[in-house]
C-alpha positions in Angstrom: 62.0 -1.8 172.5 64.2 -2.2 169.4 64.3 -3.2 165.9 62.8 -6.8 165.4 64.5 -7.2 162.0 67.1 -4.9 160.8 69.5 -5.0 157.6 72.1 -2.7 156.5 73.5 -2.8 153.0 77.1 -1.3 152.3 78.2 0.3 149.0 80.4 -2.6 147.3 77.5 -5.3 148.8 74.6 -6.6 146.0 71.2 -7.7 146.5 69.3 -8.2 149.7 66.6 -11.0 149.6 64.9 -11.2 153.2 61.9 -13.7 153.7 60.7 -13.9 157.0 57.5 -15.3 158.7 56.0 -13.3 161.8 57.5 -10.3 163.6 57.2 -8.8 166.0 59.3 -5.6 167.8 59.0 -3.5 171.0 60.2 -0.6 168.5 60.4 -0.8 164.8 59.2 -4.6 163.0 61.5 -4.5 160.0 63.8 -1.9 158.6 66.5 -2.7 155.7 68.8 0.2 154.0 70.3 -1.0 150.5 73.3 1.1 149.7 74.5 -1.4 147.3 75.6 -0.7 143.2 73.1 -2.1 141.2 71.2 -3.8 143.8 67.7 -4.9 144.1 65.7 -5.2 147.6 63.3 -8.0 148.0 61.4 -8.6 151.0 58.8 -11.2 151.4 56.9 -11.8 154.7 54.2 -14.9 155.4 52.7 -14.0 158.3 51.9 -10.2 160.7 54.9 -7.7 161.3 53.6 -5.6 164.8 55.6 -3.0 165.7 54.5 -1.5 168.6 56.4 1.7 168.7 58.1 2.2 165.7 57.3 1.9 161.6 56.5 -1.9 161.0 57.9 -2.3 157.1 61.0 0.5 156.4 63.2 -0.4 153.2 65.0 2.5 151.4 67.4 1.8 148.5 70.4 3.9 147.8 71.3 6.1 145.0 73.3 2.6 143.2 70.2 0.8 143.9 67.7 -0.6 141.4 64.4 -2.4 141.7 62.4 -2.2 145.0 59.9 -5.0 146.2 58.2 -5.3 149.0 55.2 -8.4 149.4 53.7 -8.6 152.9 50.4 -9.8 154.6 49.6 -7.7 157.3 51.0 -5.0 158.9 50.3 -2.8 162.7 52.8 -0.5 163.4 52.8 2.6 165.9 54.4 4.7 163.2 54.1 4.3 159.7 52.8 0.4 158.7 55.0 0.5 155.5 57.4 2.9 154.1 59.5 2.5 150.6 62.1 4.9 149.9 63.7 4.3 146.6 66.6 6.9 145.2 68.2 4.6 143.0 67.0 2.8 139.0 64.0 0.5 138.6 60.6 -0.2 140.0 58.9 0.2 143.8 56.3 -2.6 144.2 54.3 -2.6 147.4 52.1 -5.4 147.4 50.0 -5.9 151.1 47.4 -8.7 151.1 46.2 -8.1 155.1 45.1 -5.0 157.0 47.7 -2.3 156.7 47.5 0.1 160.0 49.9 2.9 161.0 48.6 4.4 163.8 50.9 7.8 164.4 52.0 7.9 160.7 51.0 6.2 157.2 49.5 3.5 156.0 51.7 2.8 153.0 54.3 5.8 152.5 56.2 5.5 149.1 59.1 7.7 147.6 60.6 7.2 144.5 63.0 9.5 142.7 64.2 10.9 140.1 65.8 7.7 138.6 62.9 5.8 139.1 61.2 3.8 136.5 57.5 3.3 137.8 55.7 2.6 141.2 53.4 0.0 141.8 51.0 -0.2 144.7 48.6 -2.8 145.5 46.7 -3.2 148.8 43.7 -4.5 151.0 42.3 -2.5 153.6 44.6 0.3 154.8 44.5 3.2 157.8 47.2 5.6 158.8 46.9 8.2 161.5 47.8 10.8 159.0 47.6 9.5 155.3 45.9 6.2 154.7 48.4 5.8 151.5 50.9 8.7 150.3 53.0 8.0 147.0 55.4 10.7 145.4 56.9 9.5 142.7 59.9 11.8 140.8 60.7 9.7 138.4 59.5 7.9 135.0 57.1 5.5 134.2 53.8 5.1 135.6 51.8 5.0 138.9 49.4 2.9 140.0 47.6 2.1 143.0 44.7 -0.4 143.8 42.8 -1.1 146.9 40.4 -3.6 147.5 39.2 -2.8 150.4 38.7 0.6 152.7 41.7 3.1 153.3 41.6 5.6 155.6 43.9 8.7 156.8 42.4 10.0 159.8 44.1 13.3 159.8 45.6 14.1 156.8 44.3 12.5 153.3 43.0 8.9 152.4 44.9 8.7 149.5 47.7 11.3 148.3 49.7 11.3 144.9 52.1 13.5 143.7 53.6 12.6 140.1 56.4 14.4 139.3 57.0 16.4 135.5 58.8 13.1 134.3 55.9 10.6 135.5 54.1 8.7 133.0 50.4 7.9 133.8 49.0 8.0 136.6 46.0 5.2 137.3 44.2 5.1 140.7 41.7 2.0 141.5 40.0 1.8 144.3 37.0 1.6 146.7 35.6 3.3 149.6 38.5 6.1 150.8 38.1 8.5 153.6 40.1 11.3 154.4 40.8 13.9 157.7 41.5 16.8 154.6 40.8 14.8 151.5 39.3 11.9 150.9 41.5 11.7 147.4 44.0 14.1 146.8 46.1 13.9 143.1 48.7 15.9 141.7 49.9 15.2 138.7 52.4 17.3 136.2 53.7 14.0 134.1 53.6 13.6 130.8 50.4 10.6 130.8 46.5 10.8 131.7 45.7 10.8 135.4 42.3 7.7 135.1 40.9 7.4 138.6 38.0 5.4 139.6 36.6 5.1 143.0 33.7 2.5 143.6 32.7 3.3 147.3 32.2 6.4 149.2 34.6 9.0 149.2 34.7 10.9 152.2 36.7 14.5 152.7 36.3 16.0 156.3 37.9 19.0 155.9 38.4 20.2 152.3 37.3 17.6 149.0 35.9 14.3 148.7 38.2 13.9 145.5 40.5 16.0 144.5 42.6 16.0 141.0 44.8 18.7 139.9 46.6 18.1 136.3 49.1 20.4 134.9 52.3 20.9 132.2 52.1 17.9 130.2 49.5 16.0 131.3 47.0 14.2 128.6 44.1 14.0 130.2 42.3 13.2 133.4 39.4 10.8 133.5 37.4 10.7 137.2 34.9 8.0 137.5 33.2 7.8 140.7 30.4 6.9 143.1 29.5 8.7 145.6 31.4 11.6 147.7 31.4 13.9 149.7 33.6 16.8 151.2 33.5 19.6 153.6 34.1 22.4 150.3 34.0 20.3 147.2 32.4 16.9 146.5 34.8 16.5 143.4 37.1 19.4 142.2 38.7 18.3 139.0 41.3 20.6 137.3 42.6 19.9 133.8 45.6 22.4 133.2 47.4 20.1 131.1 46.2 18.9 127.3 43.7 16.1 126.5 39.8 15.7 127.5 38.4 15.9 131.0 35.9 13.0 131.6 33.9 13.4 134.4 31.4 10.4 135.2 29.1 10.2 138.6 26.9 7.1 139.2 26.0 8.2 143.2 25.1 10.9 145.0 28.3 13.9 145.8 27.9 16.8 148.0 29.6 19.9 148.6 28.7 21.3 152.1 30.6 24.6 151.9 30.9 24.9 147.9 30.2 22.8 144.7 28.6 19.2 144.4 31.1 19.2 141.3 33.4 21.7 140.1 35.6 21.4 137.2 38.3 23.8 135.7 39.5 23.0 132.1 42.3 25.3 130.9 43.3 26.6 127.5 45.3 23.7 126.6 43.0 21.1 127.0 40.1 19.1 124.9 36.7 18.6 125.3 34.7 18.9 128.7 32.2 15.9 129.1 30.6 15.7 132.5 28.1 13.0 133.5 26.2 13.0 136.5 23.9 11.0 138.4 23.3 13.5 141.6 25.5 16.0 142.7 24.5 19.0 145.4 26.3 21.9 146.7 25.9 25.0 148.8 26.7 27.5 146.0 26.0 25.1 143.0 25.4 21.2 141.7 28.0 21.3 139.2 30.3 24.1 138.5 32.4 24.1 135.2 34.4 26.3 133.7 36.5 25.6 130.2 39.2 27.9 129.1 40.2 25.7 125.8 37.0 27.0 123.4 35.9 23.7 123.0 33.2 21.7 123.4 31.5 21.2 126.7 29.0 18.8 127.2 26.9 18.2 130.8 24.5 15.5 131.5 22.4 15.1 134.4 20.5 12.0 135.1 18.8 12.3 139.1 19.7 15.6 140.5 21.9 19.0 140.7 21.3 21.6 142.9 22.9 24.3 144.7 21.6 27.7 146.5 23.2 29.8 143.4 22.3 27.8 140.7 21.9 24.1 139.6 24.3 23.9 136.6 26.5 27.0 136.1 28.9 26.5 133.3 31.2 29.2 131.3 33.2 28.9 128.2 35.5 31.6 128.5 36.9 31.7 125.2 33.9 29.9 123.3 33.1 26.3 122.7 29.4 25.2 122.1 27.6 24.4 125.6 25.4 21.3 125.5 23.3 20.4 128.9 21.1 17.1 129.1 18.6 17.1 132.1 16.5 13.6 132.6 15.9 14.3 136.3 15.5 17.6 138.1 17.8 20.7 137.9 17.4 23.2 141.2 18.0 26.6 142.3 16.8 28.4 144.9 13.4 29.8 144.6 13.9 32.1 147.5 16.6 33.7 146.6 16.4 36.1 143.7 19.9 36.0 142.2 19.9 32.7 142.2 19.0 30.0 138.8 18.3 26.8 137.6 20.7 27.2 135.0 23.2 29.6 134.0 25.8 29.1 131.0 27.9 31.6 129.2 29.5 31.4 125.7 30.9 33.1 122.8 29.2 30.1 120.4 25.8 28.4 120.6 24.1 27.1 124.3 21.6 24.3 123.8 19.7 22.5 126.3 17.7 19.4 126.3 15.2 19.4 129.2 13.3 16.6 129.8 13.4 16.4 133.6 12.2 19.4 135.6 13.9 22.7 135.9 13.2 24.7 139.2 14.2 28.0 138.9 15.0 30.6 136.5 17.6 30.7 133.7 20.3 32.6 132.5 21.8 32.4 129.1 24.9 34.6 127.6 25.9 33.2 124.1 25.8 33.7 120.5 22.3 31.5 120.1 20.5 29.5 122.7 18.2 26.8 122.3 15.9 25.2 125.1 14.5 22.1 124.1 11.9 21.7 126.6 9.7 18.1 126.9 10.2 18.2 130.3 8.4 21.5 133.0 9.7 24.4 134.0 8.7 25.8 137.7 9.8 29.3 138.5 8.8 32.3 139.6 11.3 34.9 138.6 12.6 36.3 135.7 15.0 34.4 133.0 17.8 36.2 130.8 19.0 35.3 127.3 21.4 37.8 126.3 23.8 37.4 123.7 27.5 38.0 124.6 27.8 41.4 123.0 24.9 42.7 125.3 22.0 42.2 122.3 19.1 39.6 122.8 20.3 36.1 122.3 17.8 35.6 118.9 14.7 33.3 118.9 13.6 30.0 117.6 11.4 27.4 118.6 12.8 24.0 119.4 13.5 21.2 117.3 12.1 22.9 114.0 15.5 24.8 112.5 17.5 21.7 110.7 14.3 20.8 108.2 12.5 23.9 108.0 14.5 25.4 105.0 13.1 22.0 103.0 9.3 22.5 103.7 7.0 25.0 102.1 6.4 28.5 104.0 3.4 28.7 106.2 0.0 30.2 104.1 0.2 34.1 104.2 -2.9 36.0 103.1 -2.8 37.4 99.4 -2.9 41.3 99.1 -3.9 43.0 95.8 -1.7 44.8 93.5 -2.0 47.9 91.8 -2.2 48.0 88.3 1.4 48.2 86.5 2.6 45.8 88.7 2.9 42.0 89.8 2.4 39.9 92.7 6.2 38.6 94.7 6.0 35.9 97.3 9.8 35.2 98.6 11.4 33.4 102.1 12.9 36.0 103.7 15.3 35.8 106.7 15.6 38.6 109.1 19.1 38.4 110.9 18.8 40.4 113.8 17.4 39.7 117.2 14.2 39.8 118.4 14.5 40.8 122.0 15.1 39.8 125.9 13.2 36.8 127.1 11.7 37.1 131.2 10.5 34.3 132.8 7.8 35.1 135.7 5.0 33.4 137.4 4.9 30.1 134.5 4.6 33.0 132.0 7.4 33.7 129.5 7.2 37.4 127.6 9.5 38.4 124.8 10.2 41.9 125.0 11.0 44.3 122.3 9.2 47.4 121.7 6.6 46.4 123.6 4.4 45.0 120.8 2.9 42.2 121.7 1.1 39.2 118.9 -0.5 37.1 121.8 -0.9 34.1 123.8 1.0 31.2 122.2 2.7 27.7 123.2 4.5 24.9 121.1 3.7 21.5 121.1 3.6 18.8 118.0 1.2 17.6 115.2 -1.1 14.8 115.1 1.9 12.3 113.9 4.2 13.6 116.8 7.0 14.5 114.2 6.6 18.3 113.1 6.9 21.1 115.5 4.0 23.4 115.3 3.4 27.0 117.0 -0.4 27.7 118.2 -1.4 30.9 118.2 -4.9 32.5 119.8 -6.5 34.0 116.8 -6.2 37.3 116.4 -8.3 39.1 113.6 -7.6 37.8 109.9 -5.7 34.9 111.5 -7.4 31.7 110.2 -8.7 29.1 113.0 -6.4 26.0 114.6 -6.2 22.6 113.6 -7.0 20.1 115.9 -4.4 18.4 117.4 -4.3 15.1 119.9 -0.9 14.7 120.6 0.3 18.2 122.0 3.1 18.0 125.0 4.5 20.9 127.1 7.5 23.0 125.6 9.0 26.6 125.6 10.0 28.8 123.1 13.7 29.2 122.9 16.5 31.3 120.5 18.1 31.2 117.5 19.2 34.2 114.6 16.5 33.7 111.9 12.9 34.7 113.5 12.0 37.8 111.8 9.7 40.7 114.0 9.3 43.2 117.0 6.8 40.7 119.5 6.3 40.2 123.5 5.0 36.6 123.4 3.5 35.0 126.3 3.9 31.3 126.2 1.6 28.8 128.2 2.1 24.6 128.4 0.1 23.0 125.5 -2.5 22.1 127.7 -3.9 25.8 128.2 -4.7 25.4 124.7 -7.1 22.7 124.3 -10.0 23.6 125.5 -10.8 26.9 122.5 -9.7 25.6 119.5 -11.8 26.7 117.8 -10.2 30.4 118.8 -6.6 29.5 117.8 -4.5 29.6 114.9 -1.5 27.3 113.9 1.5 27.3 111.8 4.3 25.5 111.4 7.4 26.7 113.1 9.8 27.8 110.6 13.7 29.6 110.8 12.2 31.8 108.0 9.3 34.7 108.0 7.3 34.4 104.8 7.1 37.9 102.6 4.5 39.0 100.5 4.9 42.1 98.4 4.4 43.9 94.9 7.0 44.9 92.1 6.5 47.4 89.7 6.6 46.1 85.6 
């Protein structure tokens, strides 16, 4: 029932080298205590430690103490498989090659401080009854951690890191984790970039599948991951330190209770870049918020949905917003508050749809554009609203960075009287044009409820140059035909000129009267005709 292996260190002693072959104990396998000035621990084992009651690997090194290695095969312990406590100078290495299992306590336990210089863990499969592999490392350098195989904590987390204010980097490499809390938990206040990738499932039971929290002076935190899952959060990535936040998805993540994603950047930080393959929550499919007024830019490539909206995103201080959909972005029809989208900004909103959006959108911002080659299902009503409670302006998609080059759309003459002469000038009118609402597949622009008709955008016969078609009303002159027409929607910007309510329509609804339409080019600027007295 006692220790298998056990070697104590006094305070005038130097190194301890152990190499052993298999152990086993009734009680604890091997446990070593380095007290020694300047001494390093090294501890090599070919071969199992089992240690039925106790911790299988425990090696601590004094305050005197300096590098820390430990290189074993595998370990089974009924406490904690491997623990490293290091207090002194120099490195903690944990290397484990075999199955790792501590079945009241921790996988791999690890404890470095403050004089520290880095800590290094590598690993095969790994299980502990409460964290699969805990690290809290207080003192400098860097941290980093691979598994090649599975690691579990069946009550606590799969993998927990805590770097300390004087911690360099902190890199996390690993495959499927699985966690009784967390799958992945990460705190890290250092002074480097927290890089995690995860390859396999990650699994949180009662709280996140991954968890990262970066603060003080932290450079940036970059999570690449497959798929997860957790009982609140899929991912939850916050970025209170400086640098970017890169967020990249390949699988599927799910948030049962919360968010499929959900990031907070804060004021100190870079840009916000978030790409996404799937990602599905209760309240929404990604939520991210950026505090830094920077740029923040969302992709989604399969799917994100969520019962209160799809993608919900806020710059709190500004930042452009820009939101790439190739697959399908969902809200919930049934519920009226809810949207497909809904982004907030000081600066301009543009999104890129060429996917499906289900649901309704809301836009708060200084200008938003909707680039839509994609559809649009919904059945309630959208809002674009700029942020100082005015209509977010109009504009129609794709048109605004050549239009200024091109010659103004054919206006009809009017005569002059005599004593004076003919003016024909491009004219921008600077103020907005009114509240979009989205309802039934029909969009109306609402302001002073004047309406100029039925129209749609869609593209010329070279595919190139956006064009607005317009049912003919009296004086307008007829369409064009056009072959190559594709769905779109009408979206904002500050330079459309007019009071309108404009109901759009897909292309399509359009072919069949040509005959009774009009068409002209989509321009950021309204066309005057006037006369000036001699």
């Amino acid at each position: 029932e006692g220790t298998a292996l056990s070697v104590n260190n006094g305070a005038t002693a130097g190194d301890v080298t152990v190499f052993t072959r298999d152990v086993l104990g009734g009680g604890a396998g091997i446990v070593i205590d380095n007290q020694g000035a300047f001494a390093e621990t090294l501890l090599t084992v070919e071969g199992a430690v089992i240690a039925e009651q106790g911790d299988g690997v425990n090696v601590s090194n004094g305050a005197q103490g300096q590098n820390l290695f430990i290189d074993v095969d595998t370990v089974l312990a009924g406490d904690n498989a491997i623990v490293a406590s290091h207090a002194g100078s120099g490195a903690v290495d944990v290397n484990a090659t075999g199955a790792v299992i501590g079945t009241g306590g921790d996988g791999i336990r690890v404890s470095a401080g403050t004089l520290s210089t880095g800590v290094r863990v590598a690993t095969a499969a790994v299980s502990g009854g409460q964290n699969g592999i805990s690290v809290d490392n207080a003192g400098a350098g860097d941290t980093l951690i691979t598994a090649s195989d599975v690691v579990i904590g069946e009550q606590q987390d799969g993998i927990r890191v805590d770097n300390g204010q004087n911690a360099g980097d902190l890199n996390i490499n690993v495959g499927a984790v699985q966690g009784g809390d967390n799958g992945i938990f990460v705190s890290h206040s250092g002074a480097g970039v927290v890089d995690l990738s995860a390859t396999g499932t990650v699994i949180g039971e009662a709280v996140d599948g991954i968890g990262v929290n970066a603060t003080g002076q932290s450079t940036g935190v970059s999570v690449n991951a497959s798929s997860a899952s957790g009982a609140m959060n899929g991912v939850e990535v916050g970025n209170f330190g400086a640098g970017d936040t890169v967020v990249t998805l390949t699988g599927l993540v799910v948030g049962e209770t919360t968010n499929g994603l959900q990031v907070n950047h804060g004021t100190n930080a870079g840009n916000l870049l978030i790409d996404v393959a799937a990602a599905i929550g209760d309240q929404h499919g990604i939520s991210a918020i950026n505090q830094a007024s920077s740029e923040t830019s969302i992709v989604v490539h399969d799917l994100a949905q969520g019962s209160m909206a799809g993608v919900a995103v806020s710059a709190l201080f500004g930042g452009d917003i820009h939101i790439e959909n190739q697959g399908s972005i969902v809200g919930d029809a049934m519920a009226s508050t809810s949207r497909a989208l809904r982004a907030s900004t000081a600066d301009a909103i543009t999104v890129n749809n060429a996917g499906v959006l289900v649901g309704t959108v809301e836009f708060h911002g200084g200008g938003a554009l909707l680039f839509n080659t994609g559809a649009w299902v919904n059945s309630g009503e959208s809002l674009f609203d700029g942020g100082d409670g005015s209509a977010v302006p109009a504009f129609l998609a794709s048109a605004h960075e050549d239009a200024r080059k091109e010659r103004p759309p054919d206006v009809h003459r009017v005569p002059c009287r005599r004593g004076a002469v003919r003016r024909q000038r491009h004219q921008r009118d600077e103020a907005g044009i009114g509240t979009l609402r989205q309802a039934d597949g029909i969009a109306e622009l609402h302001r002073h409820r004047e309406a100029i008709g039925l129209v749609a955008l869609g593209l010329n016969k070279d595919g190139r140059e956006p064009v607005l078609h317009v049912r003919r009303d009296a004086g307008e002159r007829p369409m064009r035909e056009f072959d190559d027409m594709i769905p779109a929607m009408l979206v904002f910007d500050r330079r459309v000129a007019g009071d309108a309510q404009i109901r759009t329509k897909r292309a399509e609804a359009f072919l069949g009267g040509a005959t009774n339409e009009a068409s002209h080019v989509a321009r950021v600027a309204a066309t005057r005709q006037g006369c000036d007295r001699l």
